[in-house]
N, C-alpha and C positions, 0 to 999 in steps of 0.2 A: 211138293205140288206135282201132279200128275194129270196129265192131259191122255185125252182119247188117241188113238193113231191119227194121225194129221194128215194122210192122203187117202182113208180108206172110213165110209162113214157105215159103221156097224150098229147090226142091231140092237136090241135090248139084250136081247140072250149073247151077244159074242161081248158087248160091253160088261154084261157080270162079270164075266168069264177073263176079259184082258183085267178088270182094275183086282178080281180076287187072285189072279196069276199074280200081278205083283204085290199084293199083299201077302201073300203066303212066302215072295221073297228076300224079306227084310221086314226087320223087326222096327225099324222105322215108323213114327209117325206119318200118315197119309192126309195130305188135305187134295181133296176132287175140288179139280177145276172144268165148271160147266159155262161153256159159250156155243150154242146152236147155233147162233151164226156165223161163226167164226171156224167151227171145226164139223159142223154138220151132224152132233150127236147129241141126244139131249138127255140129260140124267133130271128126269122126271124124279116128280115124290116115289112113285112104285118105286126103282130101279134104284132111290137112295135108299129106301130103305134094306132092300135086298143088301145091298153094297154094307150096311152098319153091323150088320152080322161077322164083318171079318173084325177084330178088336183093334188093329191097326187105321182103319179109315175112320179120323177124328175131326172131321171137318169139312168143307165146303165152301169156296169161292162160286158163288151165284151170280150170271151174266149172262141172263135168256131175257134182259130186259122184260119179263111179265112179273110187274109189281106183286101178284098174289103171289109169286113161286114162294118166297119167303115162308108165308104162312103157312102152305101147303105143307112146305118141308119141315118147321118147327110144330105143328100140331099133333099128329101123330106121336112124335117123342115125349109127349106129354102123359101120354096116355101107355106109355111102354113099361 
């Protein structure tokens, strides 16, 4: 599981950029952990999807409490 920087809230573009920095460092499985309130960054549908490009990022813990995020996030993989 991998969380955002915890005192620095990053954009979209620095957040690509930190989660495919550590997926390019280990061949590990990757599950993103998204809580906006909690850590101040939000891995929106856009930004997951970006992120599924790396073959490492297999997953997602979802906790922006917005009931549609869900859907947002499974729909588009449908159609990939």
């Amino acid at each position: 599981m991998v969380f955002p920087g915890l005192t620095y809230k990053s954009d979209n573009r620095e957040t690509v950029a930190f989660y495919r920095t550590v997926a390019e460092a280990t061949p590990l499985p990757i599950l993103l952990y998204n809580n906006p309130r909690g850590y101040g960054v939000d891995l929106t549908p856009d930004v997951v999807a970006e992120l599924l490009e790396a073959p490492t990022i297999v997953a997602i813990k979802e906790e922006s409490y917005d009931t549609t995020r869900v859907t947002d996030l499974i729909t588009p993989l449908r159609w990939a």
